[in-house]
KESE-415864 format. One record per atom (N, C-alpha, C, O, CB): x, y, z; residue in one letter. Coordinates in steps of 0.1 Angstrom, whole numbers, padded with zeros to 4 digits, always signed. Glycine has a CB too. Layout:
XYZA ...
end
This chain:
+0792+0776+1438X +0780+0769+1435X +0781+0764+1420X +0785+0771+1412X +0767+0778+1437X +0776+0750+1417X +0774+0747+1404X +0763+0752+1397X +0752+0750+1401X +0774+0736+1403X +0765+0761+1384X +0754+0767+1382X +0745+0755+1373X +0733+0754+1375X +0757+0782+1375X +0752+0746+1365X +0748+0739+1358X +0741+0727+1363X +0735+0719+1355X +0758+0738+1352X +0740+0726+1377X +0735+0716+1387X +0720+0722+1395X +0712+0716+1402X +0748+0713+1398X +0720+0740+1390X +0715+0746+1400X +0701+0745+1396X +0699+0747+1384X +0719+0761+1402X +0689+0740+1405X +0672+0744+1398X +0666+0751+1397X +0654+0751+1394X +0663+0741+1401X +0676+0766+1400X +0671+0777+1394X +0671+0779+1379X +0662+0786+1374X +0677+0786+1400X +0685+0770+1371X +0691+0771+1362X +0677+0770+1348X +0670+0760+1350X +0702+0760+1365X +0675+0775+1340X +0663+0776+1327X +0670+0775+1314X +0679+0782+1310X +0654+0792+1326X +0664+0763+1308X +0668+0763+1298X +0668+0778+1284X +0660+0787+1282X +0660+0752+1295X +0678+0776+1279X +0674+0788+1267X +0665+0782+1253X +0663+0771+1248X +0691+0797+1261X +0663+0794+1250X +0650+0792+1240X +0659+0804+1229X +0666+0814+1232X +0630+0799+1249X +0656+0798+1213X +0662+0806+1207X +0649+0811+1195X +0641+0805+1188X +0677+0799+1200X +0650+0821+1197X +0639+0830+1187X +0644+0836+1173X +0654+0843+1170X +0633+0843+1195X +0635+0831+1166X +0636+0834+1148X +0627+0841+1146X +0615+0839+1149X +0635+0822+1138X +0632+0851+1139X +0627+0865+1132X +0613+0858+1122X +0603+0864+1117X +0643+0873+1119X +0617+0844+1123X +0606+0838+1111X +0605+0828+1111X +0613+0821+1117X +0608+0838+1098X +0593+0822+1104X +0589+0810+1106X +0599+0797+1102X +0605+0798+1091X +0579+0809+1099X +0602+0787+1109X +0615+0777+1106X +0611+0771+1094X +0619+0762+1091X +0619+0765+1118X +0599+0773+1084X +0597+0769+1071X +0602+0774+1059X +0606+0769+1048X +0586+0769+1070X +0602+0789+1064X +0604+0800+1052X +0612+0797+1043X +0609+0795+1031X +0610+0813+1056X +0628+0795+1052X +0641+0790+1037X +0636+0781+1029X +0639+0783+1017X +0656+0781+1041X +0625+0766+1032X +0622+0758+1024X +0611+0763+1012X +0607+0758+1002X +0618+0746+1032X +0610+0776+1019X +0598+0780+1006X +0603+0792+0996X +0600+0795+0984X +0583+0786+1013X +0613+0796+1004X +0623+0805+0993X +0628+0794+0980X +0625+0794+0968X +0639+0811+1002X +0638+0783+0989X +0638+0773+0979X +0636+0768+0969X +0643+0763+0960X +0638+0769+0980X +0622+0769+0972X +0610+0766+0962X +0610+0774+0949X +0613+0772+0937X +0596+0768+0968X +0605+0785+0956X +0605+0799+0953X +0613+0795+0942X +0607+0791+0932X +0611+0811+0964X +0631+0796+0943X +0640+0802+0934X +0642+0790+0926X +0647+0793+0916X +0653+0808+0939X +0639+0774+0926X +0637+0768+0915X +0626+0769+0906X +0627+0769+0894X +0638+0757+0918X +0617+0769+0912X +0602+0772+0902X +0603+0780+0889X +0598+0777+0878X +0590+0782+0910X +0611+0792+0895X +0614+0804+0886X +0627+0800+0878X +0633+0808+0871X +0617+0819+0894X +0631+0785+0881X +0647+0789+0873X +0647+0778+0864X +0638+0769+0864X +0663+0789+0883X +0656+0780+0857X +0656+0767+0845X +0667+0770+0840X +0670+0781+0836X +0644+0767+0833X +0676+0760+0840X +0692+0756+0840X +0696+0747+0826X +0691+0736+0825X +0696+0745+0856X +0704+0751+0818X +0708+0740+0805X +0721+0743+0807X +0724+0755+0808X +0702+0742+0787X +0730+0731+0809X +0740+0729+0812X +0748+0735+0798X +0761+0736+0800X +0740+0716+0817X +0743+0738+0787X +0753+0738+0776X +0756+0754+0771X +0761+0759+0761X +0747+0728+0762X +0747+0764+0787X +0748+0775+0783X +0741+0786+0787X +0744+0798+0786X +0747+0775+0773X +0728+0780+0793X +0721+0790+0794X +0716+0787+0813X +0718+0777+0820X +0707+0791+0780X +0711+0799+0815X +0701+0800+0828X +0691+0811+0829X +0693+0824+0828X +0710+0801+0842X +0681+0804+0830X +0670+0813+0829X +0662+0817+0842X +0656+0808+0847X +0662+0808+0821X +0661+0828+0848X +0656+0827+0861X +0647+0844+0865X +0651+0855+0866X +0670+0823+0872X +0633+0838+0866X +0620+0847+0865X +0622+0853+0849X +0620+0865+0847X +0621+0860+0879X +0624+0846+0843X +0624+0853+0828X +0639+0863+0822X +0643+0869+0812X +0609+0866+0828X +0645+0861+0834X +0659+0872+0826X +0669+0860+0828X +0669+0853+0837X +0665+0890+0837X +0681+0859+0815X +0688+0853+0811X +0701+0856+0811X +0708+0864+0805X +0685+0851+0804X +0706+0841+0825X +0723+0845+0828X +0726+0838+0819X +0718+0830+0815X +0732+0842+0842X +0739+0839+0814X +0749+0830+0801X +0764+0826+0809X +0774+0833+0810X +0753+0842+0783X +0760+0813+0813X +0768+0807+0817X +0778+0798+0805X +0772+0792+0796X +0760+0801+0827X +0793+0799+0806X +0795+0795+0791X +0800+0776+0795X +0804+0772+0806X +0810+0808+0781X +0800+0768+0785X +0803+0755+0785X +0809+0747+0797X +0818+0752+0803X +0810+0754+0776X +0806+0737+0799X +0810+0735+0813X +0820+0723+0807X +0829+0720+0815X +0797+0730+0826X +0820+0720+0799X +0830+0710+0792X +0840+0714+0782X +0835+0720+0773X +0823+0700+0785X +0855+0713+0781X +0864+0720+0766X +0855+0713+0754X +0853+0721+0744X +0884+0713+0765X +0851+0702+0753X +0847+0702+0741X +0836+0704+0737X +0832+0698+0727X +0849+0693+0736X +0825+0717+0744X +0814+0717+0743X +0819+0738+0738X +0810+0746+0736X +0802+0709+0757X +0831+0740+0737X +0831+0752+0735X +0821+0760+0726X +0820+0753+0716X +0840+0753+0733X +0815+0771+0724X +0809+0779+0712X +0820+0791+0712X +0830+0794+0718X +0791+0786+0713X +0811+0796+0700X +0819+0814+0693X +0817+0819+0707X +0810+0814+0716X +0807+0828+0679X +0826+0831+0709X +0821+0840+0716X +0823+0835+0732X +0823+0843+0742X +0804+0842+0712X +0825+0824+0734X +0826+0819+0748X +0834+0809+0750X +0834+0798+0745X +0815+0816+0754X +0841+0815+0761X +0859+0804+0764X +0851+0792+0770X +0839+0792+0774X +0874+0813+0780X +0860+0780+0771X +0853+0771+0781X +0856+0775+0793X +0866+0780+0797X +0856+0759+0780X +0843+0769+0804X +0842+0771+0816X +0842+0788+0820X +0847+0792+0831X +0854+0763+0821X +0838+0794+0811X +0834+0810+0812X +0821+0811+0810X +0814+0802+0807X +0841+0820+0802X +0818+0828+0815X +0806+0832+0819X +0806+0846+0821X +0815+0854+0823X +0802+0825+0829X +0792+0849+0819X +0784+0859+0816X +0774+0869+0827X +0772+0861+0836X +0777+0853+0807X +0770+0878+0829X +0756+0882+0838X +0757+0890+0832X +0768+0892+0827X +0754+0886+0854X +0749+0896+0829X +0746+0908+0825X +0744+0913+0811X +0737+0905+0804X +0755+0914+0829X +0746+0924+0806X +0740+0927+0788X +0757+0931+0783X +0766+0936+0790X +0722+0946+0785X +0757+0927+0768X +0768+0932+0761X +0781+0927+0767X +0790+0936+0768X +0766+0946+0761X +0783+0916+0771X +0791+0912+0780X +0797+0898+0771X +0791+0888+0768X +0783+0909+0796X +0812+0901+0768X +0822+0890+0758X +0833+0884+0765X +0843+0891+0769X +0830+0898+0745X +0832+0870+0766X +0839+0865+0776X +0846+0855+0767X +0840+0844+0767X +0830+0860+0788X +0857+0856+0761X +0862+0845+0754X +0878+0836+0761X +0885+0827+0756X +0864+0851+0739X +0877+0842+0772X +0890+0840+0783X +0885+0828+0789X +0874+0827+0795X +0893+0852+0795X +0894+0816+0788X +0887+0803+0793X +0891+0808+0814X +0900+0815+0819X +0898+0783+0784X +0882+0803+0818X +0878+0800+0836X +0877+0814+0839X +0881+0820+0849X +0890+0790+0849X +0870+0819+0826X +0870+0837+0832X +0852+0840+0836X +0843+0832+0833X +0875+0850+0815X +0849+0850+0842X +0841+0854+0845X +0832+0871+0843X +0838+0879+0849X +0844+0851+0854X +0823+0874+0839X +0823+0888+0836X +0807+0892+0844X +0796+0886+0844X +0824+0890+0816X +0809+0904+0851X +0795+0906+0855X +0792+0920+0857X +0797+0929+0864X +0792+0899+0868X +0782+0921+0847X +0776+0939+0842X +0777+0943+0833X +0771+0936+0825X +0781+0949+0846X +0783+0955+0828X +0776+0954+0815X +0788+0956+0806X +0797+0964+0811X +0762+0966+0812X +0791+0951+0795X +0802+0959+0783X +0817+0952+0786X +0828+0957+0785X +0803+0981+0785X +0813+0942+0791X +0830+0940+0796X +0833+0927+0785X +0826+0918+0781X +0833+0933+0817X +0851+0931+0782X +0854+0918+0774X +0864+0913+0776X +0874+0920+0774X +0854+0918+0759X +0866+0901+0780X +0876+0893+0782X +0883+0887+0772X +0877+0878+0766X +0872+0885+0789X +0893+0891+0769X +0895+0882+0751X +0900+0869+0753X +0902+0869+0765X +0908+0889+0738X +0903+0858+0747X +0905+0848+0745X +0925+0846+0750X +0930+0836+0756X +0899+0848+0729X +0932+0857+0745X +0945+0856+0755X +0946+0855+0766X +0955+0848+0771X +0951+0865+0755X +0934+0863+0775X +0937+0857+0786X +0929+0846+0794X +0920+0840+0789X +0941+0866+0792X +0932+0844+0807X +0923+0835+0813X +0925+0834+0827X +0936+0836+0832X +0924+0822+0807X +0909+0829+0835X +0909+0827+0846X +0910+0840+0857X +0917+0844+0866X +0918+0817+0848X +0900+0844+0850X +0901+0861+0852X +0887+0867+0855X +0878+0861+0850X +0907+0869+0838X +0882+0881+0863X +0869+0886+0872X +0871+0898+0866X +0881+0906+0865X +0869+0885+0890X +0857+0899+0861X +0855+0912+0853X +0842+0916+0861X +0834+0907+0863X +0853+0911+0834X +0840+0930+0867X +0832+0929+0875X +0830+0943+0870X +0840+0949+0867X +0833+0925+0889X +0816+0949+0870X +0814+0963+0865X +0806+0969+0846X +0796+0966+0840X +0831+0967+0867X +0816+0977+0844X +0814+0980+0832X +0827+0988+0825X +0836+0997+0828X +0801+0988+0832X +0823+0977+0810X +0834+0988+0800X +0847+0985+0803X +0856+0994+0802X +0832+1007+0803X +0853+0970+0810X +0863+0964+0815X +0872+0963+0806X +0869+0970+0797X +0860+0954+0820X +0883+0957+0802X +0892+0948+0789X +0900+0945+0796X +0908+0952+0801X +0899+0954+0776X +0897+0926+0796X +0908+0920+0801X +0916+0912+0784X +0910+0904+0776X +0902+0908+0814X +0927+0916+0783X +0935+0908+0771X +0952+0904+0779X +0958+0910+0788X +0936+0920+0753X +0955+0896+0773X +0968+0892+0783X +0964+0890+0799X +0969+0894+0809X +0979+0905+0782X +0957+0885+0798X +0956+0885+0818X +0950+0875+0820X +0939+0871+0816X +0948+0897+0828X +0960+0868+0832X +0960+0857+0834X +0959+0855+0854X +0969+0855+0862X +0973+0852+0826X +0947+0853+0856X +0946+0852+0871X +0942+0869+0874X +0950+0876+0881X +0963+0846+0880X +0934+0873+0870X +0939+0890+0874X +0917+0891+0876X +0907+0884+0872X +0951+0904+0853X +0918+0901+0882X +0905+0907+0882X +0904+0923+0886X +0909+0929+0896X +0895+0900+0891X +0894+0929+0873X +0889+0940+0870X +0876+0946+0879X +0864+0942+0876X +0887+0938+0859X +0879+0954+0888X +0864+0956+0896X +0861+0971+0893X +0867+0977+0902X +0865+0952+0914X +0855+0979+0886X +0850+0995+0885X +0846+0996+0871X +0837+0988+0866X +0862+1007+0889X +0852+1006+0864X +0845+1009+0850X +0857+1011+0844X +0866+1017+0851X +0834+1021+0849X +0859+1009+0832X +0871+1011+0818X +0882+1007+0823X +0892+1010+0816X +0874+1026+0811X +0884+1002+0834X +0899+0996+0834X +0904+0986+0826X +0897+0977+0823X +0901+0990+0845X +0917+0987+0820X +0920+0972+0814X +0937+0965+0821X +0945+0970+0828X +0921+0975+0793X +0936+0955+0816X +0943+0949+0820X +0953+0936+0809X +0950+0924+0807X +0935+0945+0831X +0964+0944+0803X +0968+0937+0791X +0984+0933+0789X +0990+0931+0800X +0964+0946+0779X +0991+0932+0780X +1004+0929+0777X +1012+0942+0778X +1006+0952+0779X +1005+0922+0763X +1026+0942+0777X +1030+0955+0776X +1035+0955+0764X +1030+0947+0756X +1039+0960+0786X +1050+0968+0759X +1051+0967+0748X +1059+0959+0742X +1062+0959+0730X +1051+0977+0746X +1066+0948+0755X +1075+0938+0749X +1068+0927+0747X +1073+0917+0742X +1087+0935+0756X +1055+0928+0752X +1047+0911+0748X +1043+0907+0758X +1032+0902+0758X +1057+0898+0744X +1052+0910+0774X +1047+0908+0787X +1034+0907+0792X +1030+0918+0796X +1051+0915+0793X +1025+0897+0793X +1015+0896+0800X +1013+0898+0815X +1021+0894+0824X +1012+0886+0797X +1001+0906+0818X +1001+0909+0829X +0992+0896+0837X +0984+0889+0831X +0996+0923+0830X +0995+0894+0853X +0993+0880+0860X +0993+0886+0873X +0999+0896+0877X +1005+0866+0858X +0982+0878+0879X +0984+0880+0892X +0981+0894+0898X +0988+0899+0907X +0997+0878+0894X +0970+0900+0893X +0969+0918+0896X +0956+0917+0900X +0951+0905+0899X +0972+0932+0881X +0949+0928+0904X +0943+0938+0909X +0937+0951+0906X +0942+0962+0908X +0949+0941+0915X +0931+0949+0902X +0925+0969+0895X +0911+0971+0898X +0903+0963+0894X +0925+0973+0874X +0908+0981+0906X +0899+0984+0910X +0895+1001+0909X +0906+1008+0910X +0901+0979+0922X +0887+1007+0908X +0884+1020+0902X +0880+1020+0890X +0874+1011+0884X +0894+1027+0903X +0884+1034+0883X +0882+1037+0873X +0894+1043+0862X +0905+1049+0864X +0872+1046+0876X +0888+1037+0849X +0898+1041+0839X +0918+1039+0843X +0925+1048+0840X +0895+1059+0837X +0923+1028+0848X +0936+1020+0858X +0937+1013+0847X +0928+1008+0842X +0934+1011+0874X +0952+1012+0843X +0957+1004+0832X +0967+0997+0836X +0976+1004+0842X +0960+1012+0821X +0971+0983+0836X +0980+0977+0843X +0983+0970+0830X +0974+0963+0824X +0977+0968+0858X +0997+0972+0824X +1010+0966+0808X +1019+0956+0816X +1029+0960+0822X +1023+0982+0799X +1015+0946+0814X +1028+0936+0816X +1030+0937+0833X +1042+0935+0837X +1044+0943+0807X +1023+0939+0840X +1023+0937+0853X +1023+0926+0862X +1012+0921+0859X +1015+0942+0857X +1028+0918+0870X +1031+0908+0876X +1026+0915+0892X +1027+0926+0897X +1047+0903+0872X +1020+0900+0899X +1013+0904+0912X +1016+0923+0914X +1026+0929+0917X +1022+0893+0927X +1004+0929+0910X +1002+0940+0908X +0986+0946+0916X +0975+0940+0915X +1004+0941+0892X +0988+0958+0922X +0972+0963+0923X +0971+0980+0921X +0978+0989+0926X +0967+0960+0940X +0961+0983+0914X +0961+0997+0910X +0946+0999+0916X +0936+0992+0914X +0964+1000+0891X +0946+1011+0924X +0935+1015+0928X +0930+1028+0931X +0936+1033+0941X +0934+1008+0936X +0920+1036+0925X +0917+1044+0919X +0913+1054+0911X +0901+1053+0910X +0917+1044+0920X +0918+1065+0903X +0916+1066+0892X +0925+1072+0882X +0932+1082+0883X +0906+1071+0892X +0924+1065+0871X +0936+1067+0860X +0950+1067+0864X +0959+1075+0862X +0935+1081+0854X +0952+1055+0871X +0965+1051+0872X +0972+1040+0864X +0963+1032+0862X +0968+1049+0884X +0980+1037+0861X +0993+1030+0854X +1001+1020+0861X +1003+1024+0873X +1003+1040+0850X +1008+1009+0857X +1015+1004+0857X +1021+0996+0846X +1014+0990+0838X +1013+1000+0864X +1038+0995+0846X +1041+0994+0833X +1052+0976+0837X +1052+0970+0848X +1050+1012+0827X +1055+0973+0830X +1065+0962+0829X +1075+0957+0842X +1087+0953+0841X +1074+0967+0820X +1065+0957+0852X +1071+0956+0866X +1066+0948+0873X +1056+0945+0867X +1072+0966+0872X +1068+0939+0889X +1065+0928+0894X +1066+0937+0909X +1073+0947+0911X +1077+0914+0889X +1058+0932+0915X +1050+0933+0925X +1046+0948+0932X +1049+0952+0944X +1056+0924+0933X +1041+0953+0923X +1040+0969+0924X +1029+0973+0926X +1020+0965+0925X +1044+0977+0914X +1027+0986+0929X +1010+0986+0933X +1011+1007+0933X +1020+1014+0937X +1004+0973+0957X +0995+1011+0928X +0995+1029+0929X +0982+1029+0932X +0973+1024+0926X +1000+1040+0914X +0981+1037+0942X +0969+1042+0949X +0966+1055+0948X +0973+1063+0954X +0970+1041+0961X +0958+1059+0942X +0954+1076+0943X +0951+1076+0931X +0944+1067+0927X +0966+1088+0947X +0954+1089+0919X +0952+1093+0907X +0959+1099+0897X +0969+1107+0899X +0945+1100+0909X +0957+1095+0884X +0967+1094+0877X +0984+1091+0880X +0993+1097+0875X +0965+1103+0873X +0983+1081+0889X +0996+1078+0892X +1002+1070+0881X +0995+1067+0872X +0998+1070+0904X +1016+1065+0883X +1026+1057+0868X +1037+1050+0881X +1044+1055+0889X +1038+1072+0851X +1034+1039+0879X +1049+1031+0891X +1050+1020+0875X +1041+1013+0870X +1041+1018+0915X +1063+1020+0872X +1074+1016+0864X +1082+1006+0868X +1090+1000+0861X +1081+1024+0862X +1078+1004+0886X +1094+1001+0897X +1088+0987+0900X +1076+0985+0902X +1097+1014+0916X +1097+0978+0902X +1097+0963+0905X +1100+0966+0921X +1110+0973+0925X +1108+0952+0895X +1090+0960+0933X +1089+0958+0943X +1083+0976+0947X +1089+0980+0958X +1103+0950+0949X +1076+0985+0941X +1076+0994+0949X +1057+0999+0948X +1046+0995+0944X +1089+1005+0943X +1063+1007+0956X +1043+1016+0960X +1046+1030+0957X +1055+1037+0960X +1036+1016+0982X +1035+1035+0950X +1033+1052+0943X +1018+1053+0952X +1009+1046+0951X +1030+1054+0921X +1020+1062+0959X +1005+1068+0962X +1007+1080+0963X +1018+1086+0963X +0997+1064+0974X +0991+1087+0963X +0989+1104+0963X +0981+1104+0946X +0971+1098+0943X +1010+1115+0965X +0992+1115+0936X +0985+1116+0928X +0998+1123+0916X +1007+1131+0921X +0971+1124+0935X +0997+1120+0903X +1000+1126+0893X +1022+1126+0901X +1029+1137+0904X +0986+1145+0892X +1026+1117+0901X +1041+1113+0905X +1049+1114+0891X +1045+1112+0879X +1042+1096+0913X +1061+1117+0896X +1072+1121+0884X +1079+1105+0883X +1084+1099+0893X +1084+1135+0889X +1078+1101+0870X +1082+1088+0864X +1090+1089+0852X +1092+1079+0844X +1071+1081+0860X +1096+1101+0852X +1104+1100+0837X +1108+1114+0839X +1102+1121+0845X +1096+1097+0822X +1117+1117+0833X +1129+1129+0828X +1128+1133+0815X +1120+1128+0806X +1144+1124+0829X +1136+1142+0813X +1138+1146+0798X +1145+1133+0792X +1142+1132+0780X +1147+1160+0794X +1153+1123+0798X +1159+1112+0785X +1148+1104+0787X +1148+1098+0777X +1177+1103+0788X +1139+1100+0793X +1126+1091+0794X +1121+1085+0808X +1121+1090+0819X +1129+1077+0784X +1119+1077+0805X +1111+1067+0813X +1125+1064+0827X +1137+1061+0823X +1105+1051+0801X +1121+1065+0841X +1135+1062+0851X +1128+1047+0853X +1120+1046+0862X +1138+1075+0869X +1132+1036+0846X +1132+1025+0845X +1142+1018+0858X +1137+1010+0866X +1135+1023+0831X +1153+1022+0859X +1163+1014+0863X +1164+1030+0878X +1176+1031+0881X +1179+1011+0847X +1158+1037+0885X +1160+1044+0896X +1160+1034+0908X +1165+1041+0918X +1150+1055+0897X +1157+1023+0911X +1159+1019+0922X +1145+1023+0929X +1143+1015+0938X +1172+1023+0927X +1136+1031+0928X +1124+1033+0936X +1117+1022+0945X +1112+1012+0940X +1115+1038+0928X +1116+1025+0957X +1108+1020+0962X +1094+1022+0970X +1087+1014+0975X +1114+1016+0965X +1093+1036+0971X +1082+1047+0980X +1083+1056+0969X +1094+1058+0963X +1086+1054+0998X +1074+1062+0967X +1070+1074+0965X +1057+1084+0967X +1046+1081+0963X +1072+1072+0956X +1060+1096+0972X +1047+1100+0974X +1044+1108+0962X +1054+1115+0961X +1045+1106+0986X +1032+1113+0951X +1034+1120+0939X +1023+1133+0947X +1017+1129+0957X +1028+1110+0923X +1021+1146+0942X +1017+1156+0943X +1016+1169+0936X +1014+1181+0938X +1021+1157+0951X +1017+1162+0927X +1016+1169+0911X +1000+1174+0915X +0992+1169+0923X +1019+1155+0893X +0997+1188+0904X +0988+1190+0903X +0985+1186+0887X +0976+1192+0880X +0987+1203+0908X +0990+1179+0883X +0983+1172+0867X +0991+1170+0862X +1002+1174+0865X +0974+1180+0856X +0986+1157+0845X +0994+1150+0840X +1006+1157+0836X +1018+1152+0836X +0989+1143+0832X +1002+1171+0833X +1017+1179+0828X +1024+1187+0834X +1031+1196+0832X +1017+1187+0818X +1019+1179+0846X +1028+1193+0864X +1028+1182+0873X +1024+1183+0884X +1014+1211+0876X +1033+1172+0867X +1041+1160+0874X +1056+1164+0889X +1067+1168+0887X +1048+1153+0858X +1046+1160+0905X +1059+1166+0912X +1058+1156+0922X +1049+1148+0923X +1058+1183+0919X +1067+1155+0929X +1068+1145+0944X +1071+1152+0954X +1077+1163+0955X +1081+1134+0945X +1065+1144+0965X +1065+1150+0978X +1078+1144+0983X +1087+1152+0984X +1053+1147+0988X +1080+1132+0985X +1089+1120+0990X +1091+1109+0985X +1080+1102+0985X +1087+1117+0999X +1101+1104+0981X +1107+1095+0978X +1118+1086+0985X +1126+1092+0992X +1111+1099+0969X +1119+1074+0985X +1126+1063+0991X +1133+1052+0982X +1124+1045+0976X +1116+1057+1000X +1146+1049+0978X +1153+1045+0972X +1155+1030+0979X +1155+1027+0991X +1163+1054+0971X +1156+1022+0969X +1167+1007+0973X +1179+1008+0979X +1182+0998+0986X +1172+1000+0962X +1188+1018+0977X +1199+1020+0983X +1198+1028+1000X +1208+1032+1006X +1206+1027+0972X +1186+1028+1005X +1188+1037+1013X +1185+1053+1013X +1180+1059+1022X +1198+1035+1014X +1189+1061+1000X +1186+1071+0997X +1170+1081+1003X +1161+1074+0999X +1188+1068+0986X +1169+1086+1005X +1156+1097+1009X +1155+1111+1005X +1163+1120+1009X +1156+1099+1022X +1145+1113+0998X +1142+1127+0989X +1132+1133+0996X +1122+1126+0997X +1136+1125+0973X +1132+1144+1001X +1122+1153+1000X +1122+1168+0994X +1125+1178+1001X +1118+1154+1012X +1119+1167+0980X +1121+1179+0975X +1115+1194+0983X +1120+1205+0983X +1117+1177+0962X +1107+1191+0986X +1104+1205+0992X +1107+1210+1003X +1108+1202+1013X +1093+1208+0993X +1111+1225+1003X +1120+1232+1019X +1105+1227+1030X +1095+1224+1024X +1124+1259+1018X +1105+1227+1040X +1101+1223+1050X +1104+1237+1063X +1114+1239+1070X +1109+1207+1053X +1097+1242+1062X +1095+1252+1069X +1109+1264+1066X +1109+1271+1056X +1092+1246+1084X +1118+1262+1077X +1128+1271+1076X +1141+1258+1071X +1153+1261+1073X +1130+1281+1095X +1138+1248+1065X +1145+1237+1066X +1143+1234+1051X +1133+1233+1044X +1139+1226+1077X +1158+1233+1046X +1157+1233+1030X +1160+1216+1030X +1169+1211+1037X +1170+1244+1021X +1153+1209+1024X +1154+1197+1024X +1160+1193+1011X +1161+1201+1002X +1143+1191+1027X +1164+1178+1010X +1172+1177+0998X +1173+1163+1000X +1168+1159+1011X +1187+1186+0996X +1179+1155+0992X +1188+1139+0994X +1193+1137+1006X +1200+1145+1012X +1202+1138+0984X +1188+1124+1012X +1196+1121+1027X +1200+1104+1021X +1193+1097+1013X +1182+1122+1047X +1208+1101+1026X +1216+1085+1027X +1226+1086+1035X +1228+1094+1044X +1223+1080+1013X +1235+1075+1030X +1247+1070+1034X +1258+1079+1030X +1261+1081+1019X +1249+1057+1030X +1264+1085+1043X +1277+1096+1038X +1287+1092+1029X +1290+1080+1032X +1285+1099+1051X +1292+1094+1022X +1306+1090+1012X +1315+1092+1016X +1325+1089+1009X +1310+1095+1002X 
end
């Protein structure tokens, strides 16, 4: 049977929660209350967003071009940067950057955004600007990081390219690798294992100064699991010699 032919067939009817006027009076609504100057300001029901210059040569102190503001105590001098909430500062090094939260510091960062509280996001100690990252949580520090994401709390990344630590107080050093868990071993008595080849790690330290791993996974193949495993003493697995 064709149903579409059928005279039983009833048109549908679509029902709105609300009157089909409403949006045009919200509309209203939110211009009435707003008042827009292109060279900086927006005013809307009496509280004031600071939108910063929409032109390079209309720059002021204090605000990059094509940057911006919401919120109180909020320093945005990173041009096509953005800051929203309270205490966050974007410096002028870097740019084109999302500061979302509070108590942020973007310097050196370029394409990158800050989403939680006191994270920053800066150069390392050779100069390296960080690009292309991710930080989300609290108190996450990303030095010279390249497409990078740190997420959670009080973790690290140092002078490395496409790396990323999940959990707490973690430290990934390693170009192309992932640290999750919590509080992971990143250095020896001669320093920092810069050059280990890491690429997995799981950390399980109970604190910054009882730094331990569960499991580890190497570039070469290699596989660590330091701890005995029941009746099973575990150790280094790879490629036989």
């Amino acid at each position: 049977m064709n149903i579409c032919n059928s005279p039983e067939r009833k048109s549908a009817k679509i029902f709105l929660p609300f009157p089909p006027y409403l949006p045009s009076i919200l509309l209203f609504v939110f211009f009435a209350n707003c008042a827009v100057d292109l060279h900086g300001q927006i005013t809307f029901a009496g509280q004031q967003l600071e939108i910063g210059p929409l032109r390079s040569d209309q720059v002021t102190p204090g605000r990059g071009a094509y940057a911006g503001a919401i919120g109180e105590g909020n320093s945005v001098s990173g041009a096509g940067s953005l800051a929203v909430g309270n205490q966050n500062v974007m410096q002028a090094s870097g740019s084109n950057s999302l500061l979302i939260g509070e108590a942020n510091l973007g310097s050196e960062a370029l394409n990158c955004a800050l989403i939680g509280a006191g994270n920053s996001v800066a150069k390392d100690e050779e100069g390296n600007p960080s690009a292309n990252s991710l930080v989300t949580g609290t108190g996450n520090q990303a030095g010279g990081t390249r497409n990078g994401f740190l997420a959670g709390n009080g973790n690290a990344s140092g002078n490395a390219e496409n790396c990323s630590a999940l959990g707490r107080q973690l430290v990934n050093i390693w170009e192309d690798c992932t640290v999750v868990g919590r509080n992971n071993i990143y250095q020896d008595e001669a320093g920092p294992l810069v050059d280990a080849g890491v690429l997995f790690v799981v950390g399980n330290g109970a604190g910054a100064e009882a730094r331990t791993n569960a499991f580890e996974v190497y570039a070469d193949g290699t596989v660590v699991i330091p701890k005995r495993q029941g009746d099973i003493l575990m150790g280094e697995f790879g490629e036989p010699e």
